[in-house]
HTML snippet that shows the backbone in 3Dmol.js (N, CA, C, O; Angstrom):
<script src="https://3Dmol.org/build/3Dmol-min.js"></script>
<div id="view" style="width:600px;height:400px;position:relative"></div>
<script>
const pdb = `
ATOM      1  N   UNK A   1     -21.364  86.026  33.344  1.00  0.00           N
ATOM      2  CA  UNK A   1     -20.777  85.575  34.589  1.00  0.00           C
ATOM      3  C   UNK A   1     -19.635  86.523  34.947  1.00  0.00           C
ATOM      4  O   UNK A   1     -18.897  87.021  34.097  1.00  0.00           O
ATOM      5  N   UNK A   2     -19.516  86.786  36.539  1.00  0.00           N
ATOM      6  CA  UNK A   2     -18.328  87.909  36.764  1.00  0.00           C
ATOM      7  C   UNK A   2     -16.986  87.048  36.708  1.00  0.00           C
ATOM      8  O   UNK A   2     -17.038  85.831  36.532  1.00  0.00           O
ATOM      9  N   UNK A   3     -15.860  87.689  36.854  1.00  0.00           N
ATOM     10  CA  UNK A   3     -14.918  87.104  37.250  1.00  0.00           C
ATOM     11  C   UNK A   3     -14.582  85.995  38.406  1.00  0.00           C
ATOM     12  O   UNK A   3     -13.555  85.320  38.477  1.00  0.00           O
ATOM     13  N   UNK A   4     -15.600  85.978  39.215  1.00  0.00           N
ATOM     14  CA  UNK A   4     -15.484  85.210  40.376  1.00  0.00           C
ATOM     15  C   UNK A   4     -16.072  84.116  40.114  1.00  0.00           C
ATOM     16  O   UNK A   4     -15.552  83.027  40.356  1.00  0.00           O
ATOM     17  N   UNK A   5     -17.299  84.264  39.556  1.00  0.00           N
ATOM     18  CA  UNK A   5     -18.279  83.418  39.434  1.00  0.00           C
ATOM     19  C   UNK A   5     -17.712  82.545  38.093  1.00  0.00           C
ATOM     20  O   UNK A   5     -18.353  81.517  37.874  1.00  0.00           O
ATOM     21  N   UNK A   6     -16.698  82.803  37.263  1.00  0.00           N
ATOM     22  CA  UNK A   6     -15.843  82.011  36.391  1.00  0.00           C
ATOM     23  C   UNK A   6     -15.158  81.042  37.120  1.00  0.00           C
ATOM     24  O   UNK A   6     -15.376  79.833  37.205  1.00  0.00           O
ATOM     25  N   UNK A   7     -14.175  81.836  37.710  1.00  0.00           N
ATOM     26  CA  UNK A   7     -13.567  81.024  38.787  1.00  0.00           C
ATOM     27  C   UNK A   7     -13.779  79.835  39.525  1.00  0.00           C
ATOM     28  O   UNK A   7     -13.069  78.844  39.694  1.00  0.00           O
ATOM     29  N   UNK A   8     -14.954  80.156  39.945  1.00  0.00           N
ATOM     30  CA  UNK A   8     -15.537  79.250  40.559  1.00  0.00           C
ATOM     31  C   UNK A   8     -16.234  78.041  39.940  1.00  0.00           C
ATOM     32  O   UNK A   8     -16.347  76.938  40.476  1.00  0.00           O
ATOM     33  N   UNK A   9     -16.675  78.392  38.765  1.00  0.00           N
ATOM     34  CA  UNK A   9     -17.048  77.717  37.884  1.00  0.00           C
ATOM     35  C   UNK A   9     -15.975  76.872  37.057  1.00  0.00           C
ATOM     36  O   UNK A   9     -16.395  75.980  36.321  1.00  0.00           O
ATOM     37  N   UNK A  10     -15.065  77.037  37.119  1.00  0.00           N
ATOM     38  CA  UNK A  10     -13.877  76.490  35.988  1.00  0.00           C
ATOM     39  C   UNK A  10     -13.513  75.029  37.464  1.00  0.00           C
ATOM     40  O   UNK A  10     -13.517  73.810  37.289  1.00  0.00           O
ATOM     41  N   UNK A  11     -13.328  75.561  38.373  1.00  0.00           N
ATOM     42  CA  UNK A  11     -12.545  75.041  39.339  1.00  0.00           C
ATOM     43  C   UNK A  11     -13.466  74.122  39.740  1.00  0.00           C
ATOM     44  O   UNK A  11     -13.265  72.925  39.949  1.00  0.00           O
ATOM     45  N   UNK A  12     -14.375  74.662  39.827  1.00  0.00           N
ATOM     46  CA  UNK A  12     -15.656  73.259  40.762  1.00  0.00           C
ATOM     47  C   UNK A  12     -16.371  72.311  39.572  1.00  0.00           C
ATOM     48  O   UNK A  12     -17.332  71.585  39.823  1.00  0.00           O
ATOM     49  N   UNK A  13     -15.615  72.453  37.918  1.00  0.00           N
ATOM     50  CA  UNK A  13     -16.342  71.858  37.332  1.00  0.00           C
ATOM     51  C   UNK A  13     -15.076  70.758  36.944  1.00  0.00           C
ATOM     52  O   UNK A  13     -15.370  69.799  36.229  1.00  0.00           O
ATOM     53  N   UNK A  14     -13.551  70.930  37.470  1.00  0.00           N
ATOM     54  CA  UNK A  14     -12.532  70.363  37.375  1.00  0.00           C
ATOM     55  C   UNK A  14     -12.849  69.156  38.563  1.00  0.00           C
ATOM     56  O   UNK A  14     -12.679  67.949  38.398  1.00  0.00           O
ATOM     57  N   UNK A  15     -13.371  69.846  39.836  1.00  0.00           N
ATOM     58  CA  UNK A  15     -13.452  69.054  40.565  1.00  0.00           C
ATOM     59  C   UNK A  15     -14.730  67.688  40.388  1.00  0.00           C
ATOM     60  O   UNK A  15     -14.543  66.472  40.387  1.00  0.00           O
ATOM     61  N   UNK A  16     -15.663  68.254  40.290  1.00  0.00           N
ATOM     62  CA  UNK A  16     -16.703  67.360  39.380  1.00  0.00           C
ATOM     63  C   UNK A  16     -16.041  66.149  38.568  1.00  0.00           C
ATOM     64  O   UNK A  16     -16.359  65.034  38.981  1.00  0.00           O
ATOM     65  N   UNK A  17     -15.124  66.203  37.420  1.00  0.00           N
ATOM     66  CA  UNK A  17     -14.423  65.684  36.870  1.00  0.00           C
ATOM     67  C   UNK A  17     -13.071  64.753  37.182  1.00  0.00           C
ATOM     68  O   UNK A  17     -12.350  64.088  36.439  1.00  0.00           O
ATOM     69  N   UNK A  18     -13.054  65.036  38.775  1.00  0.00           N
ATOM     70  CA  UNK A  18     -12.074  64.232  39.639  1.00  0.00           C
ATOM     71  C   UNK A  18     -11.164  64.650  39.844  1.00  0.00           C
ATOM     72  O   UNK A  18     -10.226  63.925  40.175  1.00  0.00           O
ATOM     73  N   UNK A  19     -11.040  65.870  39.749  1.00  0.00           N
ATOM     74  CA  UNK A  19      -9.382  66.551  40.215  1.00  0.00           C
ATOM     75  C   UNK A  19     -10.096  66.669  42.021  1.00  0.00           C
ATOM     76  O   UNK A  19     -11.223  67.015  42.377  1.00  0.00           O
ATOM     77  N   UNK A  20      -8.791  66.181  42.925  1.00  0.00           N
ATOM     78  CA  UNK A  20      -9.241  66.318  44.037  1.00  0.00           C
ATOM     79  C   UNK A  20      -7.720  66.739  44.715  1.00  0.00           C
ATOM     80  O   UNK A  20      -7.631  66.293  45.859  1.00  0.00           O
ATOM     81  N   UNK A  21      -6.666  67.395  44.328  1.00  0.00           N
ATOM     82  CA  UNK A  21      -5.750  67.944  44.771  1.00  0.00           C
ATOM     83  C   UNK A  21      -5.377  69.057  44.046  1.00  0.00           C
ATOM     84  O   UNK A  21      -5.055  69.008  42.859  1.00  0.00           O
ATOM     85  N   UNK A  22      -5.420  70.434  44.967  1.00  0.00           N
ATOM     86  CA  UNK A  22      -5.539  71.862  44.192  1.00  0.00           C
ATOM     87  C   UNK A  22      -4.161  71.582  45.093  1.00  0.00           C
ATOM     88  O   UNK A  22      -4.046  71.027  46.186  1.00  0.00           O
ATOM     89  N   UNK A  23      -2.818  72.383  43.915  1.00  0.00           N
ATOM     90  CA  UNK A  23      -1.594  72.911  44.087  1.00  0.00           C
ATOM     91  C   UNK A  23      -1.611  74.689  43.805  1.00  0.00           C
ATOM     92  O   UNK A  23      -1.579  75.578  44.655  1.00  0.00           O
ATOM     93  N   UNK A  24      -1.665  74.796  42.487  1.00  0.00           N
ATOM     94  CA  UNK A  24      -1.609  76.038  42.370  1.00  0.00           C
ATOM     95  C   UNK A  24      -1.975  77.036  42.669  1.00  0.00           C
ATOM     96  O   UNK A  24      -3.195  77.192  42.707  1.00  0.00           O
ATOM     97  N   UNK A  25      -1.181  78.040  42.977  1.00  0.00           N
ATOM     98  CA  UNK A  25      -1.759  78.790  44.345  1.00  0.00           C
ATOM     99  C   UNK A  25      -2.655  79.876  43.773  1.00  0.00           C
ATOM    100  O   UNK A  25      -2.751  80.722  44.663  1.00  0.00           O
ATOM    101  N   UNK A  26      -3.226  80.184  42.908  1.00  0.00           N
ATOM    102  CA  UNK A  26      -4.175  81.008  41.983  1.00  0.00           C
ATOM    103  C   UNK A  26      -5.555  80.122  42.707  1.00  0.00           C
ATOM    104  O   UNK A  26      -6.483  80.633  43.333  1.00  0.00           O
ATOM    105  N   UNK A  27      -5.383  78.894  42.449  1.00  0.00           N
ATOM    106  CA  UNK A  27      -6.136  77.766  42.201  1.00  0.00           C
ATOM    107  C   UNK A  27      -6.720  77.368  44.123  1.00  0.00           C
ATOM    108  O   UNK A  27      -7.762  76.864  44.543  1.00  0.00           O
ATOM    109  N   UNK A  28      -5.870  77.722  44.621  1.00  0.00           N
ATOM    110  CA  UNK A  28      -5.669  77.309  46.405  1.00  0.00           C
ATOM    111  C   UNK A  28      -6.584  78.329  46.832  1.00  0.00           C
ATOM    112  O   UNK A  28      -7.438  78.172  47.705  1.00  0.00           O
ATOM    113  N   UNK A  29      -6.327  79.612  46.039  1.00  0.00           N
ATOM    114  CA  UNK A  29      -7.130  80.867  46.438  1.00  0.00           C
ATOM    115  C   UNK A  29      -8.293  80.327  46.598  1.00  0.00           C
ATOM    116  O   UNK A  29      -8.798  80.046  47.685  1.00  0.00           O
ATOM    117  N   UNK A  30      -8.934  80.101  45.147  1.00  0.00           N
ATOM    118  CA  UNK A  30     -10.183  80.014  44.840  1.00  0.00           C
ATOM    119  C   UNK A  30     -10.784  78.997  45.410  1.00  0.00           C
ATOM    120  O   UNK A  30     -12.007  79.120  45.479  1.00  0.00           O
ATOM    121  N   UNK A  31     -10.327  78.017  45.850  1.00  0.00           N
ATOM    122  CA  UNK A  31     -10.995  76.862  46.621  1.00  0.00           C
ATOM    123  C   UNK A  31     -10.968  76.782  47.830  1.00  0.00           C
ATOM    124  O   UNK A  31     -11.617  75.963  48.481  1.00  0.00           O
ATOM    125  N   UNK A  32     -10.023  77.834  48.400  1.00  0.00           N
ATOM    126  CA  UNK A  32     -10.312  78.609  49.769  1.00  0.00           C
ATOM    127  C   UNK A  32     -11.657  79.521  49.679  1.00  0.00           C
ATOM    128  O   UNK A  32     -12.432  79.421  50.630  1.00  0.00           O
ATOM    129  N   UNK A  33     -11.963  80.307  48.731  1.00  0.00           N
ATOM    130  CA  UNK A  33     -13.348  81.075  48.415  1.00  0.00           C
ATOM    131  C   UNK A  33     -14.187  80.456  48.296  1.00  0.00           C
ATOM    132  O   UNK A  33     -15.261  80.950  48.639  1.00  0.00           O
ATOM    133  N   UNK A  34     -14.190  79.071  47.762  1.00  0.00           N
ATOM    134  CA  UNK A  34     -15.054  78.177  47.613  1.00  0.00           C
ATOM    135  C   UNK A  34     -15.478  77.422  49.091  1.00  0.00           C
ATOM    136  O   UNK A  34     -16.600  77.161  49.524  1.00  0.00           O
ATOM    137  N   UNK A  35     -14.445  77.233  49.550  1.00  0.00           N
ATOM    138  CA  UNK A  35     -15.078  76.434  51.019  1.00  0.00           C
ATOM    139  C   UNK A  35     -15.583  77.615  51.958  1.00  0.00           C
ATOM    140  O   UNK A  35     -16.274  77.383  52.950  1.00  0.00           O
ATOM    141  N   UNK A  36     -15.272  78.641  51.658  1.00  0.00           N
ATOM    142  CA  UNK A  36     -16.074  79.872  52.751  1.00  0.00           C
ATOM    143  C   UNK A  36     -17.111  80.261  52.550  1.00  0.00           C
ATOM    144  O   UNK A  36     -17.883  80.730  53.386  1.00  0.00           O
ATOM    145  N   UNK A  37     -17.303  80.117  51.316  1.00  0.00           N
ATOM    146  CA  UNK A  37     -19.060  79.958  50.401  1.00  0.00           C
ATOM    147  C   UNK A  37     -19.611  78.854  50.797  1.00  0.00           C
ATOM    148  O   UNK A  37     -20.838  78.792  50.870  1.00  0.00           O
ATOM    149  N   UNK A  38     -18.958  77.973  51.066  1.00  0.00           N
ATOM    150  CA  UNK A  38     -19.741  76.328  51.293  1.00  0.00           C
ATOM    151  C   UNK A  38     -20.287  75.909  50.008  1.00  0.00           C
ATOM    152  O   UNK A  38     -21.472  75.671  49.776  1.00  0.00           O
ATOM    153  N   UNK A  39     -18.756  75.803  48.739  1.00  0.00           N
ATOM    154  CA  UNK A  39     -18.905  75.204  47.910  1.00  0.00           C
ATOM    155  C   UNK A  39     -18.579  73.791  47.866  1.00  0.00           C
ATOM    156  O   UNK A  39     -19.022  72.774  47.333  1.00  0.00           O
ATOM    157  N   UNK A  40     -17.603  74.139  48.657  1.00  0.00           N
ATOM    158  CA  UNK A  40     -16.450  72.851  48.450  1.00  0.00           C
ATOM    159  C   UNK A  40     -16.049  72.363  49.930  1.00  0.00           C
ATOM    160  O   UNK A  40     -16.376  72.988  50.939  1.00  0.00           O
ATOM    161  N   UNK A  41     -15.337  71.226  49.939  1.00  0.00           N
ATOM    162  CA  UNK A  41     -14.534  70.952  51.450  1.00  0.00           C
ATOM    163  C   UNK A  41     -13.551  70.075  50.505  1.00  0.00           C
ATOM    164  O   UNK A  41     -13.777  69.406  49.497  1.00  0.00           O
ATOM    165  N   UNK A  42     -12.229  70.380  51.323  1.00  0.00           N
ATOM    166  CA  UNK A  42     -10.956  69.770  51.164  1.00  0.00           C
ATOM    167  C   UNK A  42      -9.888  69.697  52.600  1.00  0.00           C
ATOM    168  O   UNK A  42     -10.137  70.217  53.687  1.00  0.00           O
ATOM    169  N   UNK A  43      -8.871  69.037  52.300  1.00  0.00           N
ATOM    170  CA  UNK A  43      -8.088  68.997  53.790  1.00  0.00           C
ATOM    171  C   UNK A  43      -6.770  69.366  53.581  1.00  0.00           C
ATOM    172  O   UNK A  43      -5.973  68.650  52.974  1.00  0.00           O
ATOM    173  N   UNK A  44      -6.390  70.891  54.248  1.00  0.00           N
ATOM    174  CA  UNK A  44      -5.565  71.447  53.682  1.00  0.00           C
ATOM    175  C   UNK A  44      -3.799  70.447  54.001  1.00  0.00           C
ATOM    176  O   UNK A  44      -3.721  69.901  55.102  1.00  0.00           O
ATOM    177  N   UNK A  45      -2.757  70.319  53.187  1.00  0.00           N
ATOM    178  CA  UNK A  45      -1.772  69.390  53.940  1.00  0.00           C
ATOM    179  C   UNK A  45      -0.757  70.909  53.570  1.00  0.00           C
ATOM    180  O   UNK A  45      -0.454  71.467  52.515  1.00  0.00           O
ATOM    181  N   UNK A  46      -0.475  71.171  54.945  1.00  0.00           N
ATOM    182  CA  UNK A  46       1.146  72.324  55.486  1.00  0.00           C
ATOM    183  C   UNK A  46       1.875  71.450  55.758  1.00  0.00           C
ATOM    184  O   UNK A  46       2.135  71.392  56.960  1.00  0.00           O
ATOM    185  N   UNK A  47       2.464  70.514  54.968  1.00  0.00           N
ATOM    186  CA  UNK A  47       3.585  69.789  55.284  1.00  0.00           C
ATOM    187  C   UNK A  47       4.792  70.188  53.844  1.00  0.00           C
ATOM    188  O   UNK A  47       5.945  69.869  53.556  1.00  0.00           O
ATOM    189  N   UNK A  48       3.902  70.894  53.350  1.00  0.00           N
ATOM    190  CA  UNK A  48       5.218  71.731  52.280  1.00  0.00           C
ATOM    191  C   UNK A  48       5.021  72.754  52.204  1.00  0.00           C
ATOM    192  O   UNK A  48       4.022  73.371  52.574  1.00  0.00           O
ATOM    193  N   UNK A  49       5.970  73.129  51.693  1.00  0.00           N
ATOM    194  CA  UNK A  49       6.493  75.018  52.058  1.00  0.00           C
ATOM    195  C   UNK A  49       5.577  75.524  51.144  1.00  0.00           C
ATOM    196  O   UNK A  49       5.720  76.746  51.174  1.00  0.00           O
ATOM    197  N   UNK A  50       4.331  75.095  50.001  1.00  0.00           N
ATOM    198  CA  UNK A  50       3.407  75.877  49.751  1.00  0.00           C
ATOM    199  C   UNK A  50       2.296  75.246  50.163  1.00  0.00           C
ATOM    200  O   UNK A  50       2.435  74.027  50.064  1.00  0.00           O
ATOM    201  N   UNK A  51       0.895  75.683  50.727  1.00  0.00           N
ATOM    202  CA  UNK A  51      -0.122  75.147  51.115  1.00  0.00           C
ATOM    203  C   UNK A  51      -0.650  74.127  49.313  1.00  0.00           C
ATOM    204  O   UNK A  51      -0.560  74.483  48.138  1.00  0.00           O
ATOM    205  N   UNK A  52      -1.145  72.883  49.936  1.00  0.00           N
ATOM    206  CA  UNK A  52      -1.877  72.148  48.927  1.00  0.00           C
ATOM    207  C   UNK A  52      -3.041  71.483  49.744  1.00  0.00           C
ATOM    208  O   UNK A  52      -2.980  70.954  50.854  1.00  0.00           O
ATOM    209  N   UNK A  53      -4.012  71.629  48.990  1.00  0.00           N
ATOM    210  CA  UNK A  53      -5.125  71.039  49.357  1.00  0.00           C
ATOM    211  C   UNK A  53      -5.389  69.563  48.827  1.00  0.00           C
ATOM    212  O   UNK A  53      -4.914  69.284  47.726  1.00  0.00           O
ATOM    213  N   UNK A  54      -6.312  68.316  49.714  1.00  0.00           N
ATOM    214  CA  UNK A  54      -6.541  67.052  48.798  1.00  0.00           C
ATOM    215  C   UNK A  54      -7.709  67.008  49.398  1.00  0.00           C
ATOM    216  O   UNK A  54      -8.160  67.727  50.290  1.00  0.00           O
ATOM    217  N   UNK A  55      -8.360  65.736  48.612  1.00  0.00           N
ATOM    218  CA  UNK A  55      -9.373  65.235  48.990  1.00  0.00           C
ATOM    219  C   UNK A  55     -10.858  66.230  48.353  1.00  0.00           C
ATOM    220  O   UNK A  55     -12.007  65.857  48.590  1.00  0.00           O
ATOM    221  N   UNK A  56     -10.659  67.039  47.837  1.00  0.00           N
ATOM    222  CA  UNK A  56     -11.460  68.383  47.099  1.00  0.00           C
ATOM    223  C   UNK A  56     -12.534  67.511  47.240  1.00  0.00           C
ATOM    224  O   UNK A  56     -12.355  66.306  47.067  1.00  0.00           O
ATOM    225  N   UNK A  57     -13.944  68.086  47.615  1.00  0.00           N
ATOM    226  CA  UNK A  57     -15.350  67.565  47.031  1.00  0.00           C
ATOM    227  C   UNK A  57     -15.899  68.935  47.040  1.00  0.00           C
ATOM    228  O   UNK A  57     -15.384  69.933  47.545  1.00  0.00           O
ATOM    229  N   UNK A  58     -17.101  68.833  46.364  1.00  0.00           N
ATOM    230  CA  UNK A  58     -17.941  69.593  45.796  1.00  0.00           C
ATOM    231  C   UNK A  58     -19.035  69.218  46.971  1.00  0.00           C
ATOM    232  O   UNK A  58     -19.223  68.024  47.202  1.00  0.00           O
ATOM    233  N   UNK A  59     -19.800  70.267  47.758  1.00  0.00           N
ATOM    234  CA  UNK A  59     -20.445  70.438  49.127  1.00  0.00           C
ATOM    235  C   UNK A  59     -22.141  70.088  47.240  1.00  0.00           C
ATOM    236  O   UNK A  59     -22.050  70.224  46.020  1.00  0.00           O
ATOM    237  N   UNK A  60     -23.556  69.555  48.391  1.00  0.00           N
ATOM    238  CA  UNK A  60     -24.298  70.413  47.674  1.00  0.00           C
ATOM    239  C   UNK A  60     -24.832  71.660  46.938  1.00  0.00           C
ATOM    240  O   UNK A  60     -25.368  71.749  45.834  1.00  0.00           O
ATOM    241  N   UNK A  61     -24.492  72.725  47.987  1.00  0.00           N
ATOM    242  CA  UNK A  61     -24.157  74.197  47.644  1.00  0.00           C
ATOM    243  C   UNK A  61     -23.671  74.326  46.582  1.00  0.00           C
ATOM    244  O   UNK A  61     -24.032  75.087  45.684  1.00  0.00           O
ATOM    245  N   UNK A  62     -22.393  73.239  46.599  1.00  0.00           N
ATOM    246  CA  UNK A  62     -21.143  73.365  44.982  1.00  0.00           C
ATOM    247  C   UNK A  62     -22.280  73.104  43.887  1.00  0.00           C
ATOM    248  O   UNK A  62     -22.457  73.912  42.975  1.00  0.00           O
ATOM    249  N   UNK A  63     -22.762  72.368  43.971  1.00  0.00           N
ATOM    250  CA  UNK A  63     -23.574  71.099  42.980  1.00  0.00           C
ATOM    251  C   UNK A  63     -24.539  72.034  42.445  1.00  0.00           C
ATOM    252  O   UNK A  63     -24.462  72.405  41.273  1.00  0.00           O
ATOM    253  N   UNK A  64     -25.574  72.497  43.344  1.00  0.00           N
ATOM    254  CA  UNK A  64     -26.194  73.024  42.584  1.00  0.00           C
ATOM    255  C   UNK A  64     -25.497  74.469  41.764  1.00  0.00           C
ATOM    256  O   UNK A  64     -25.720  74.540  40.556  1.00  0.00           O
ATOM    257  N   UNK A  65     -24.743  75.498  42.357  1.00  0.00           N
ATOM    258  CA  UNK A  65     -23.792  76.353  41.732  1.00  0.00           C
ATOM    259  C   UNK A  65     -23.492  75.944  40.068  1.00  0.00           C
ATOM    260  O   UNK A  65     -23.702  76.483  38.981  1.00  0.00           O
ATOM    261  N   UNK A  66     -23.076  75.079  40.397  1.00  0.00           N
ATOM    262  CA  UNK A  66     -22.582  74.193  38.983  1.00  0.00           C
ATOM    263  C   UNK A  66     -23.520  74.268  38.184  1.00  0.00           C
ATOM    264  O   UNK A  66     -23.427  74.782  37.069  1.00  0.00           O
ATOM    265  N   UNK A  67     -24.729  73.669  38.751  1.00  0.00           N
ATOM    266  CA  UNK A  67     -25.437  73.014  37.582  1.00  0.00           C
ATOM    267  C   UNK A  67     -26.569  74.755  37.400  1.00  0.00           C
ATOM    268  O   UNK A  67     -27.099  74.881  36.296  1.00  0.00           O
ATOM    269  N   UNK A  68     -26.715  75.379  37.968  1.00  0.00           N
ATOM    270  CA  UNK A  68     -27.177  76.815  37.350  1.00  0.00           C
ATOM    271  C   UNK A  68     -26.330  77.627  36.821  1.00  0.00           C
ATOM    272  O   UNK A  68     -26.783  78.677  36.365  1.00  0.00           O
ATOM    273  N   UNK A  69     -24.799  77.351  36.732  1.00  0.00           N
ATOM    274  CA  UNK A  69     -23.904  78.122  35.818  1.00  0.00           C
ATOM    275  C   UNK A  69     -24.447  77.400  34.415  1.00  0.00           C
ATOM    276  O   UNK A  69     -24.740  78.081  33.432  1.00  0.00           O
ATOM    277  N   UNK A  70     -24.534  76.164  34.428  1.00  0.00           N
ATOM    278  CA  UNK A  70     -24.448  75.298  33.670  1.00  0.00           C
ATOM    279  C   UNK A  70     -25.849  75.322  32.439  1.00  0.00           C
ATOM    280  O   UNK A  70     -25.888  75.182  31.216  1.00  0.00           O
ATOM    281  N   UNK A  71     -27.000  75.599  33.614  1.00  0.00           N
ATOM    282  CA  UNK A  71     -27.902  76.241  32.698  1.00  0.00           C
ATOM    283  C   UNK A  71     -28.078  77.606  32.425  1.00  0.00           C
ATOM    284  O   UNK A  71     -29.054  78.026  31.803  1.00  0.00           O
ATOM    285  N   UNK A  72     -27.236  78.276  32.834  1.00  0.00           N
ATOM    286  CA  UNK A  72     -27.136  79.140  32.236  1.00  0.00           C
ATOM    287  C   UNK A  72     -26.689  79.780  30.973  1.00  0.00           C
ATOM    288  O   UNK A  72     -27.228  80.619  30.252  1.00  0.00           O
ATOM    289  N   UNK A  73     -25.265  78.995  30.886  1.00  0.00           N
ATOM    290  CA  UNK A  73     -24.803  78.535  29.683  1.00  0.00           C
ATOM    291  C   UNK A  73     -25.817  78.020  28.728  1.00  0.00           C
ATOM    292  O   UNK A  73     -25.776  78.698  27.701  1.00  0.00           O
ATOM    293  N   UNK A  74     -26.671  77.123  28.674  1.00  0.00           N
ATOM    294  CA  UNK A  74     -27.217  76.225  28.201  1.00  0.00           C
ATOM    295  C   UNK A  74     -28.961  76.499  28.679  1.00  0.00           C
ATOM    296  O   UNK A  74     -29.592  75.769  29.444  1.00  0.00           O
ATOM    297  N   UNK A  75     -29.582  77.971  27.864  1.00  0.00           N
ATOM    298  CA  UNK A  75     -30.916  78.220  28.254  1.00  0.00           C
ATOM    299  C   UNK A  75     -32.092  76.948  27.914  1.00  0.00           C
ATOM    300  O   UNK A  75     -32.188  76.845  26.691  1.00  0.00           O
ATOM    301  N   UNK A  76     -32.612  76.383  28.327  1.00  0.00           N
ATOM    302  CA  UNK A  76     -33.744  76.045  27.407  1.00  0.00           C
ATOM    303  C   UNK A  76     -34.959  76.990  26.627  1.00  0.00           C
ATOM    304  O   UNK A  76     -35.459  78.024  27.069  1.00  0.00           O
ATOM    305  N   UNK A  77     -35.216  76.418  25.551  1.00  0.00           N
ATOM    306  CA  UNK A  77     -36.203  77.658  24.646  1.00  0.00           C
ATOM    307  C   UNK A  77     -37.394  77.068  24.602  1.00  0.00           C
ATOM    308  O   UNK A  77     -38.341  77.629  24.050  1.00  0.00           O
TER     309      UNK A  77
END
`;
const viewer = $3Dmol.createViewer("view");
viewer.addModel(pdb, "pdb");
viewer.setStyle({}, {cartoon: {color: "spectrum"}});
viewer.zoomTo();
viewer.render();
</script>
């Protein structure tokens, strides 16, 4: 997996797991990359001096992403 495709993978498998508010701005990046892919949708709140996102879901697009990282990880023989 490249660097991106980690990324994306770490983050959309957090979200899976119920994290649905990205703060960190490493983290804001990537789930901005993610909703321009049409991994994800969230609703960005600019009501503080750093952007935070809530409401995070995982689009289908996300879902399946996931689950072919996932077998990938995890070949069947």
């Amino acid at each position: 997996m490249n660097k991106q495709d980690t990324a994306f993978y770490s983050l959309l498998n957090e979200i899976a797991q119920g994290k649905s508010e990205i703060k960190d701005p490493a983290e804001v990046d990537t789930l901005e990359r993610l909703i321009s892919f049409n991994y994800a949708q969230a609703l960005a709140d600019v009501s503080h001096p750093q952007l935070i996102y809530s409401g995070a879901q995982m689009t289908p697009m996300g879902r399946a992403f996931l689950a072919e990282c996932k077998a990938a990880e995890h070949p069947v023989r």
